[in-house]
Backbone bond lengths (Angstrom), bond angles and torsions (degrees), N, CA, C in turn:
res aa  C-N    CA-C-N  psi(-1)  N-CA   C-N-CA  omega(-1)  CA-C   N-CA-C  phi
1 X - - - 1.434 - - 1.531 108.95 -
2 X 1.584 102.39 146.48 1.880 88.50 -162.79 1.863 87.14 -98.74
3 X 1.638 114.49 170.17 0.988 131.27 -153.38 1.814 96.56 -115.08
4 X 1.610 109.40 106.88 1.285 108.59 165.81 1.237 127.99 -127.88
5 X 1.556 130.19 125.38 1.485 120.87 169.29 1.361 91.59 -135.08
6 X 1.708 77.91 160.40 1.680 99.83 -171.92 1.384 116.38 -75.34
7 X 1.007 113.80 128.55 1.992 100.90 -177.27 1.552 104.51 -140.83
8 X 1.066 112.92 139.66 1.218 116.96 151.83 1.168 138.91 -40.69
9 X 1.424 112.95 122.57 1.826 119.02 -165.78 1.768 103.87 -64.93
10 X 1.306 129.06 106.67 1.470 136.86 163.77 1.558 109.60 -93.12
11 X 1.424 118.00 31.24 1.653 109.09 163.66 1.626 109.36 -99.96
12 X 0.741 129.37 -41.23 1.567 127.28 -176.46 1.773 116.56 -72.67
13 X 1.320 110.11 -39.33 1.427 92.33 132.43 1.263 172.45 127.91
14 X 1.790 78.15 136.54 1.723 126.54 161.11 1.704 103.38 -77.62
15 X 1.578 130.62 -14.25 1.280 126.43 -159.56 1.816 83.46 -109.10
16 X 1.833 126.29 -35.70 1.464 101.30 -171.34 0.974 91.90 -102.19
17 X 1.985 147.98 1.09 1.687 113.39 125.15 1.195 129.55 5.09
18 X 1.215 86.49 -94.13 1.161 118.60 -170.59 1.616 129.50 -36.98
19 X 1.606 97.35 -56.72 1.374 103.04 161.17 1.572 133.27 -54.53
20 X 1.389 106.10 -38.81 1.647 120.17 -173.18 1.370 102.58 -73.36
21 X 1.220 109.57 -51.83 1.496 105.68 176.51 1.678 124.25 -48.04
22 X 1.248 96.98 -31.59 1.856 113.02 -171.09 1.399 86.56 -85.06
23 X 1.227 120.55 -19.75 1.514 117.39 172.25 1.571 132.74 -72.61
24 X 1.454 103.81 -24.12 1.265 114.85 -154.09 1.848 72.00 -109.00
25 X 1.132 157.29 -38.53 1.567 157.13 171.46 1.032 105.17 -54.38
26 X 1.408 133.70 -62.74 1.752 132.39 165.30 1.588 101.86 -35.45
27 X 1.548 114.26 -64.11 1.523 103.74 -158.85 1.496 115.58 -79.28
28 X 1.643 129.45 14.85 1.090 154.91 163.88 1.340 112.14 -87.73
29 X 1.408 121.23 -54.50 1.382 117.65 -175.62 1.850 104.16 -86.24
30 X 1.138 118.87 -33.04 1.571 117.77 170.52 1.751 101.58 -50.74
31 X 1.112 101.70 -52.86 1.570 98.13 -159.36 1.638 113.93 -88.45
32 X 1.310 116.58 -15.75 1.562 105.04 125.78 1.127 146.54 -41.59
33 X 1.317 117.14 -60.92 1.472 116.62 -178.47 1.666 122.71 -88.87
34 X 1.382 105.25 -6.01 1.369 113.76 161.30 1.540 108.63 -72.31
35 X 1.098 126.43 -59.63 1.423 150.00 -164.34 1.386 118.37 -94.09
36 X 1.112 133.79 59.41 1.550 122.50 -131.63 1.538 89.59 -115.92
37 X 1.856 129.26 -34.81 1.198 104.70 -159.88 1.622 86.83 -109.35
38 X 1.200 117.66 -13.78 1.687 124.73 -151.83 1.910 103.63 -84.79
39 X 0.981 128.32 -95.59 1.263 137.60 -151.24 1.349 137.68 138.28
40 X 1.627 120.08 19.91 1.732 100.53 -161.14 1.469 99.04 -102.13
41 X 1.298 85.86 161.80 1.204 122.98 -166.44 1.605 122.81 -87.13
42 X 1.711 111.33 -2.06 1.165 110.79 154.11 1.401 124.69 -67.49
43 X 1.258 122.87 -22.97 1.563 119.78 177.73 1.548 112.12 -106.31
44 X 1.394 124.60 -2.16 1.518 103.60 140.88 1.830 121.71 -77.29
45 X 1.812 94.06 -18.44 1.770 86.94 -169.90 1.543 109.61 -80.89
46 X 1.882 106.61 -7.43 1.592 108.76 170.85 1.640 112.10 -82.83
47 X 1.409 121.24 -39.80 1.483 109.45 -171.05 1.761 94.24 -74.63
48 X 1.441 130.29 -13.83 1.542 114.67 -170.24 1.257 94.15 -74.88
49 X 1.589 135.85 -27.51 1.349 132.82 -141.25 1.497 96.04 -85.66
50 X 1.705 98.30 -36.64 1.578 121.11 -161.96 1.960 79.83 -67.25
51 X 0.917 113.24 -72.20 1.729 125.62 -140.66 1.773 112.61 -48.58
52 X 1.700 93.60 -22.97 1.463 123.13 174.41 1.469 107.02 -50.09
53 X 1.188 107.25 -86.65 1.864 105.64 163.24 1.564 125.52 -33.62
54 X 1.619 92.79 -62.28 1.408 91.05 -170.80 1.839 112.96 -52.61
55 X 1.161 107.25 -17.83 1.711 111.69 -178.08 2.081 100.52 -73.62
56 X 1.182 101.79 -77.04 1.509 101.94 163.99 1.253 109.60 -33.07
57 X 1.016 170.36 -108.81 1.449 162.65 -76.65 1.442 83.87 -110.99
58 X 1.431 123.38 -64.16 1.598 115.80 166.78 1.411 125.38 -14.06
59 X 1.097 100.84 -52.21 1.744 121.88 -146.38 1.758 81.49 -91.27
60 X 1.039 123.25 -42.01 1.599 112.68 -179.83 1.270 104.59 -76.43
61 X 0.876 136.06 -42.24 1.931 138.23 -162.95 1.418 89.87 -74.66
62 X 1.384 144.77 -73.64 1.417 167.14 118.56 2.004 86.44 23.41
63 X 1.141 141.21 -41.51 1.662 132.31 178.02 1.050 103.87 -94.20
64 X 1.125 114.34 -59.65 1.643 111.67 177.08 1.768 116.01 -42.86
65 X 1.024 98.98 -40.85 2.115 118.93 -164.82 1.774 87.60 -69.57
66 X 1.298 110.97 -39.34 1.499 140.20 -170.11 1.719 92.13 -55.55
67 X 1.124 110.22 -64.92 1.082 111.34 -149.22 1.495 112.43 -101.25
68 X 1.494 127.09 -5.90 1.134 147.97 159.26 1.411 114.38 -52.18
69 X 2.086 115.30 -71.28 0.735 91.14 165.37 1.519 157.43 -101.54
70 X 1.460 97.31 31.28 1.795 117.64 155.89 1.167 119.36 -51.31
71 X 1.034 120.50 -46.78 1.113 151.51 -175.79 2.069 107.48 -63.41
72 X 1.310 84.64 -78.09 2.097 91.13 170.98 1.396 111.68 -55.04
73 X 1.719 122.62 -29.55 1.574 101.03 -167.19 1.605 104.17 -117.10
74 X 1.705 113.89 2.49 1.088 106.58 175.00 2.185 129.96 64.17
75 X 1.765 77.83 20.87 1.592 103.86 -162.63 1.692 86.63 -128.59
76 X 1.999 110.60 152.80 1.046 100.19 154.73 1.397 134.41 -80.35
77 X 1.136 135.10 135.82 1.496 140.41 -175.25 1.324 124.42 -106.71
78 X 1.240 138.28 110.71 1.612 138.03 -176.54 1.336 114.57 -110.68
79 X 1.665 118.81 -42.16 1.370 119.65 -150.56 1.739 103.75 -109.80
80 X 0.776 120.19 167.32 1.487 145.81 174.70 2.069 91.54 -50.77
81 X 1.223 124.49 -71.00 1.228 128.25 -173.37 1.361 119.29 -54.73
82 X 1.741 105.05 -44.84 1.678 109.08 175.17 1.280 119.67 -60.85
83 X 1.773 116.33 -29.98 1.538 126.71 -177.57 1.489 103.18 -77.42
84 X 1.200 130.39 -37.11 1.650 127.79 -178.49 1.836 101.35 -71.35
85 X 1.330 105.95 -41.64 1.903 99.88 -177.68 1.755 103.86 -71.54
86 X 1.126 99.43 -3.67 1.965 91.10 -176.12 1.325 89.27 -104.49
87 X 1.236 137.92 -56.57 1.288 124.44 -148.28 1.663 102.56 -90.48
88 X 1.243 116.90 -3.56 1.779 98.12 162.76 1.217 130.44 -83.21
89 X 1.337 115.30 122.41 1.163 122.14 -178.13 1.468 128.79 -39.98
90 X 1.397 95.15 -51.68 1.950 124.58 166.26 1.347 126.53 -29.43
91 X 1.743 86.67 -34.22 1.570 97.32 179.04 1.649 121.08 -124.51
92 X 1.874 97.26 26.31 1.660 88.50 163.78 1.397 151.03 -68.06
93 X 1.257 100.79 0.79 1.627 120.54 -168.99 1.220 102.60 -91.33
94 X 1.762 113.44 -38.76 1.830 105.43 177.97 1.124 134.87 -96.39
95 X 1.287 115.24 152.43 1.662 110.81 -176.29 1.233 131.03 -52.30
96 X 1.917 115.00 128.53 1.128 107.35 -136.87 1.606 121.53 -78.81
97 X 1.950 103.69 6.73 1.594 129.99 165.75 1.788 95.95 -66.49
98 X 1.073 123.52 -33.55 1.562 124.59 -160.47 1.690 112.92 -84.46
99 X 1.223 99.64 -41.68 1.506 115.50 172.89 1.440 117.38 -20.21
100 X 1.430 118.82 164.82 1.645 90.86 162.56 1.813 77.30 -176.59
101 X 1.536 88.64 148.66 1.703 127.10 -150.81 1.663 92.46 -83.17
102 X 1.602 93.65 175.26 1.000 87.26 177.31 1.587 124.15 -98.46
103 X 1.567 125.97 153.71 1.808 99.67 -163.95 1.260 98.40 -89.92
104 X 1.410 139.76 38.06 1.118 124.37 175.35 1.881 98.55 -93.87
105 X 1.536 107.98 -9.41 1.665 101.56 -177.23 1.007 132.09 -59.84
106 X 1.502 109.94 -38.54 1.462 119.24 -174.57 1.733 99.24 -79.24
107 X 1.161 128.08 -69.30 1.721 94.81 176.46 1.290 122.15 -28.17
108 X 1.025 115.68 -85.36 1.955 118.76 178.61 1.315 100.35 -18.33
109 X 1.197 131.64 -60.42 1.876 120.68 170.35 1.271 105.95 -49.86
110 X 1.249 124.80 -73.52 1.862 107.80 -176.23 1.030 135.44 -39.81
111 X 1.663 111.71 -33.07 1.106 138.25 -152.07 1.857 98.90 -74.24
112 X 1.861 100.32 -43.45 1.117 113.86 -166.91 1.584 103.81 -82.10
113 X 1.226 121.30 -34.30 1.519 133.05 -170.39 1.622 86.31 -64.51
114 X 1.614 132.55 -56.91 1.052 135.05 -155.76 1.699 107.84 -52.15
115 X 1.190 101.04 -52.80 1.136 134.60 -160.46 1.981 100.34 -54.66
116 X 1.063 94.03 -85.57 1.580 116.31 172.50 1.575 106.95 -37.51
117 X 1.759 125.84 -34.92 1.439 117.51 162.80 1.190 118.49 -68.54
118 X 1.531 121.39 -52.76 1.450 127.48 163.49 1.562 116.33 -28.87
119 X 1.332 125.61 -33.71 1.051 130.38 -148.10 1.505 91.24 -90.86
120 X 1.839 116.53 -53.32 1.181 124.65 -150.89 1.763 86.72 -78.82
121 X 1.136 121.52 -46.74 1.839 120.57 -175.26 1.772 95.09 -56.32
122 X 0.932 117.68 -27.53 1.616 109.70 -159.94 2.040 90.30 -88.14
123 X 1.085 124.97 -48.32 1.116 105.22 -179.96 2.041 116.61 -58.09
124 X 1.195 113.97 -56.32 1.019 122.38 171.05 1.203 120.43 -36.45
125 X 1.525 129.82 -34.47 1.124 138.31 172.56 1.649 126.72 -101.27
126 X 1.307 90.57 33.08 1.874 110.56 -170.11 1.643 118.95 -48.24
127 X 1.356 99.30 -29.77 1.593 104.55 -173.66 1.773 121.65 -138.66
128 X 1.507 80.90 38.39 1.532 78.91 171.69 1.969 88.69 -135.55
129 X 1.522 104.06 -170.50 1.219 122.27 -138.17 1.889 90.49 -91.88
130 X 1.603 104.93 -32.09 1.524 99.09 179.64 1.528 108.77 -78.63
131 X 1.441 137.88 1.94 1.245 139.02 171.03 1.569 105.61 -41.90
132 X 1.385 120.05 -58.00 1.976 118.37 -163.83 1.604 106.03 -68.33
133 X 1.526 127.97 -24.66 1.253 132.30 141.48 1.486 123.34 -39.16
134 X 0.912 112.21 -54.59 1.629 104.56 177.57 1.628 106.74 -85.09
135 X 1.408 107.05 -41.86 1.882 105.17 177.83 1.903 105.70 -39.55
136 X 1.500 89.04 -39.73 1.447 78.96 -162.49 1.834 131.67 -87.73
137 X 1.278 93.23 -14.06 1.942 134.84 179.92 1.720 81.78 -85.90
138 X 1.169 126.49 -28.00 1.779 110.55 -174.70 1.734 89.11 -99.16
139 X 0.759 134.11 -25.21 1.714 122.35 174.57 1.661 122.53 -77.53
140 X 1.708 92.85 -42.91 1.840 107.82 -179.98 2.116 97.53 -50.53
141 X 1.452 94.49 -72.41 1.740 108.47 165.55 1.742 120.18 -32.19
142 X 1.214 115.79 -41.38 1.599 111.90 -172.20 1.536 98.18 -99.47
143 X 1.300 135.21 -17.10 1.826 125.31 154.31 1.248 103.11 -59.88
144 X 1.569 104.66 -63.92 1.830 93.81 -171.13 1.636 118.32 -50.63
145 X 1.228 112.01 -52.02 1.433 125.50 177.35 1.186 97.48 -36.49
146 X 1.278 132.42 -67.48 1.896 131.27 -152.96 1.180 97.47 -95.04
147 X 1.614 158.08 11.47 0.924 154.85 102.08 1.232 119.01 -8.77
148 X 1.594 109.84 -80.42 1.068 119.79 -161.57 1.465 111.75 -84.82
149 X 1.088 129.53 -7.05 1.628 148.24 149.02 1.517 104.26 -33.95
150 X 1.573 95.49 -71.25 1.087 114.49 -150.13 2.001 119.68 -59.22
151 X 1.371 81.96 -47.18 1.614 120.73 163.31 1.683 94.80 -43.40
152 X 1.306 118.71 -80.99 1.646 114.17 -163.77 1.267 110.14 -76.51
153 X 1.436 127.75 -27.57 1.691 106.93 169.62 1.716 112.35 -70.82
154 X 1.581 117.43 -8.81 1.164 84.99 169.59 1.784 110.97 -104.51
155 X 1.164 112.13 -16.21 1.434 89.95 168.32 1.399 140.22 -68.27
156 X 1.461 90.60 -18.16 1.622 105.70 -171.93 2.248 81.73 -68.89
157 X 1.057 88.24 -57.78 1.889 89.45 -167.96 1.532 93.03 -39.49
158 X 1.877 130.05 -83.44 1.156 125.76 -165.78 1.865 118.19 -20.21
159 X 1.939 98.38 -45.77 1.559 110.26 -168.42 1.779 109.19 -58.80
160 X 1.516 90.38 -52.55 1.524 90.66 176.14 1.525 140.66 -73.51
161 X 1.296 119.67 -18.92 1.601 129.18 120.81 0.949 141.82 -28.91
162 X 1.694 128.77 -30.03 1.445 124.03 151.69 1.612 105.29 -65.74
163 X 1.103 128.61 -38.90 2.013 118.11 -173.68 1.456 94.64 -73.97
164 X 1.118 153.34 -47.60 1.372 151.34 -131.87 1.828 109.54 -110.27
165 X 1.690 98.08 -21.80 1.516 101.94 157.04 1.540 132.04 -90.91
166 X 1.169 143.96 100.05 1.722 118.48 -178.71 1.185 128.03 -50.80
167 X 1.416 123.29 112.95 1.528 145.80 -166.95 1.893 102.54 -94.51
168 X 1.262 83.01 128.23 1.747 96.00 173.26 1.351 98.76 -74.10
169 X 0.955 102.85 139.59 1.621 112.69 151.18 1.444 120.86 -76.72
170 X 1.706 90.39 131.56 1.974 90.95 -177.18 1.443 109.10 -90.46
171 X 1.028 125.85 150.89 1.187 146.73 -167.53 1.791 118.28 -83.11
């Protein structure tokens, strides 16, 4: 018998995630290497403008993803790790205490924590000589970060699209 629940569509977006975020990494690494010894403040006030959305669209894909897989594992779900152990398929047979996430999560948290300090030391330090040190430790951090973003909002989406589509059984 094939396996269907109703879920809420998390590709559209999990897809302008995705984009904004790759948006807010472009306008991090542009405005590094444009700006490399100086400091302005038009290209932190463009990736903040960018990061604004990209947080919202998060925060919706991130409820929906939320609430999807509540829904598939019949468990409560809050965190980034509990939604990847519900929504893999791989691991529907085991108990959903047994499960286990994917380890790419906890970087993407550092990555982002890193990032966001870099950011706050790098403003503070606007006009002195250790500023391109932090400019640049806040760019290395916000690629990896939206990388690895990018990577788990869409698998988590792909995962939860197999329950929410009806799958033939192969023969």
């Amino acid at each position: 018998m094939d396996t269907y629940i109703d879920l809420k569509d998390v590709r559209v977006t999990g897809y302008v995630s995705q984009g904004l975020i790759a948006l807010v990494a472009v306008a991090s690494v542009w405005g590094t290497a444009v700006d490399w010894r100086g400091g302005s403040s038009s290209w932190s006030f463009l990736a903040i403008v960018l990061l604004v959305p990209a947080a919202v669209a998060f925060i919706l894909w991130f409820r929906n993803a939320t609430h999807n897989a509540e829904a598939i594992a019949l468990h409560g779900v809050r965190m980034m790790g509990e939604i990847w152990k519900a929504s893999d398929p791989g691991q529907r047979d085991v108990p959903f205490e047994e499960r286990v996430a994917s380890p790419l999560i906890k970087p993407w948290q550092y990555a982002f924590l890193a990032m966001v300090l870099c950011d706050v030391l790098e403003s503070l330090l606007l006009d002195t000589p250790v500023y391109v040190v932090f400019s640049t430790l806040s760019t290395l951090c916000a690629v990896a970060a939206a990388g690895l973003a990018c990577f788990l909002i869409l698998r988590v989406t792909l995962m939860q699209l197999r329950f929410a589509v009806p799958q033939r059984k192969r023969r």
